[in-house]
C-alpha positions as CSV (number, residue, x, y, z in Angstrom):
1,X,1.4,2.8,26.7
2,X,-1.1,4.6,24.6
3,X,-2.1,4.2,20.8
4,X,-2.5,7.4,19.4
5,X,-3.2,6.3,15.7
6,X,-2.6,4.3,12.4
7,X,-2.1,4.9,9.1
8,X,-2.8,2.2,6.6
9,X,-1.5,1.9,2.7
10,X,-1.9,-0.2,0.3
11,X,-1.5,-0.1,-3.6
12,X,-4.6,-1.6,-6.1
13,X,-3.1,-3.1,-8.8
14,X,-4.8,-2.4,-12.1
15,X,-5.6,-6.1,-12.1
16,X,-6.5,-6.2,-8.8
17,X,-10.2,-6.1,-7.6
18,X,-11.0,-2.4,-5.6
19,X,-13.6,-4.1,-2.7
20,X,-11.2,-7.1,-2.4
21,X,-8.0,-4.5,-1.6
22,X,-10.6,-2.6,1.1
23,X,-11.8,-6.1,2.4
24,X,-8.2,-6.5,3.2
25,X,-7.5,-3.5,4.8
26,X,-10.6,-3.8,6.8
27,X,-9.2,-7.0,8.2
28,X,-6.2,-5.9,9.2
29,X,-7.8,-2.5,10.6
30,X,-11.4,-3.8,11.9
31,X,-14.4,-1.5,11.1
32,X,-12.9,1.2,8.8
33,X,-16.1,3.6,8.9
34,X,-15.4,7.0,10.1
35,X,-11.7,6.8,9.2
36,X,-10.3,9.1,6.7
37,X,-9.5,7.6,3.1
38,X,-7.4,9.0,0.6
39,X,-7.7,7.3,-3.0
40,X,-4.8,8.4,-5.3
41,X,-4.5,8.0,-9.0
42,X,-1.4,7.0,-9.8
43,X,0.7,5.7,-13.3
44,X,3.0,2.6,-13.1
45,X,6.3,2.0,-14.5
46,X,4.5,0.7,-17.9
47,X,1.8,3.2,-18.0
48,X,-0.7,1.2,-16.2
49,X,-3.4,2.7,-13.9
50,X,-2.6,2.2,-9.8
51,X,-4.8,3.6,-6.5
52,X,-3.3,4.0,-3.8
53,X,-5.5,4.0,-0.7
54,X,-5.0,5.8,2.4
55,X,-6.1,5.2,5.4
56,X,-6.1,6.9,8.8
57,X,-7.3,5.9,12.4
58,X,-7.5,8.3,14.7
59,X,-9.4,7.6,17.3
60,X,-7.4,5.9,20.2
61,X,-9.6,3.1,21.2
62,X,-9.9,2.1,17.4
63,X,-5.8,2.8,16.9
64,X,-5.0,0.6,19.9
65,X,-7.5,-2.4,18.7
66,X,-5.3,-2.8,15.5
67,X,-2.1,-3.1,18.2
68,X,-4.0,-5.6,20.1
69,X,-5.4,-7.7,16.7
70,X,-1.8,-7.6,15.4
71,X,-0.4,-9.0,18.7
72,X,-3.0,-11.6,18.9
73,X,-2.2,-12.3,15.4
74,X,1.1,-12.6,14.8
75,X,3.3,-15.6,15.7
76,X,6.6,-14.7,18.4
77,X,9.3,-14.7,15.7
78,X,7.5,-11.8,14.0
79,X,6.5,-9.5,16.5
80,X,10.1,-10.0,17.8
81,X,10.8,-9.0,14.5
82,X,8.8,-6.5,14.7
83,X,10.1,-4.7,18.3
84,X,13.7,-5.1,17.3
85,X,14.0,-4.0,13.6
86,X,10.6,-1.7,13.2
87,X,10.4,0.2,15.6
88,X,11.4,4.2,15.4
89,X,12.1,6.2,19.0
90,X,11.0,9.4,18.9
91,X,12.2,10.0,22.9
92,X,8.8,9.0,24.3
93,X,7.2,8.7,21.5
94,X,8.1,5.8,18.7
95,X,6.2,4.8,15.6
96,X,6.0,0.9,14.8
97,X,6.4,0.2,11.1
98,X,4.6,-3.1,9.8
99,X,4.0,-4.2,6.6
100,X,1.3,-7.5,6.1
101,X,0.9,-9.7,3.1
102,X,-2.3,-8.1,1.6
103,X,-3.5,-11.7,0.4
104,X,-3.4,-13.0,3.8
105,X,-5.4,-10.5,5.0
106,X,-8.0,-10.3,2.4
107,X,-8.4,-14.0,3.8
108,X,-8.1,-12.3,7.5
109,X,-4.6,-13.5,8.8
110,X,-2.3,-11.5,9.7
111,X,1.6,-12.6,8.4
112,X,4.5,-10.1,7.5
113,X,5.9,-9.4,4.5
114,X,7.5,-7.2,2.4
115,X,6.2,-7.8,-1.4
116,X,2.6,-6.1,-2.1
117,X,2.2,-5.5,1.3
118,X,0.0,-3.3,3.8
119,X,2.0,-0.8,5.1
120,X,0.8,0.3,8.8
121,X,2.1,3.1,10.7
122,X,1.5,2.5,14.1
123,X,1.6,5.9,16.6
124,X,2.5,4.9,19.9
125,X,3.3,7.2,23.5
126,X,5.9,5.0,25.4
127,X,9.2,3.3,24.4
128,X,10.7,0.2,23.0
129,X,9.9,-1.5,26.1
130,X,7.1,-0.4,26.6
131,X,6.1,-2.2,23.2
132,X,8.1,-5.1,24.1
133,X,5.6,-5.9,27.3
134,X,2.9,-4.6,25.4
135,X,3.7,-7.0,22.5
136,X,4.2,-9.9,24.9
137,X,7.9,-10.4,24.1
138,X,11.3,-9.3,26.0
């Protein structure tokens, strides 16, 4: 199965600290020099300021190290979770959706969720069982 890339999002809250929302995307994404980042202004419901930060991986060794730190990280229940409700066939081709508590990772684990979260695109060649053995779960 190969990686072919990642795309990483994640929204800075006007109250939250720029460096601390990179730190966490640099944990969840390892080194992120050379990758392409995107900063959007944006305007929240109530008029406050929000960035949004966009990042993409596209080198495959780099793509596929995110794949391997996410399975090393994450506990069974969630990357079953993961293989049977986030994952989109594109008929040899698939994209794994996964979205990580940004707090977490700013501290450098690794732990699903859906509020305020890291949103990761993950660009794989192969198929749902491909990602299942890759993953470590059947």
């Amino acid at each position: 199965m190969r990686v072919l890339s990642v795309t990483a999002r994640a929204i800075c809250h006007a109250t939250e600290d720029e460096g601390k929302v990179l730190k966490a995307l640099e944990n969840v994404l390892g080194s992120i020099d050379g990758a392409r980042l995107r900063r959007e202004q944006l305007t929240g419901h109530y008029g406050d300021p929000i960035r949004l930060f966009t990042l993409e991986l596209l080198d495959e060794d780099k793509a596929r190290a995110v794949l391997e730190n996410l399975k090393r990280s994450l506990s069974v229940p969630e990357k079953l979770t993961l293989v049977s409700e986030a994952f989109e066939d594109k008929g040899g081709e698939g994209i794994l959706y996964v979205r990580l508590d940004k707090q977490c990772a700013y501290l450098g684990r690794l732990k699903l969720s859906e509020r305020d979260a890291i949103r990761l695109e993950v660009r794989i060649v192969g198929s749902l069982d491909d990602l299942k053995e890759e993953m470590g779960v059947q």
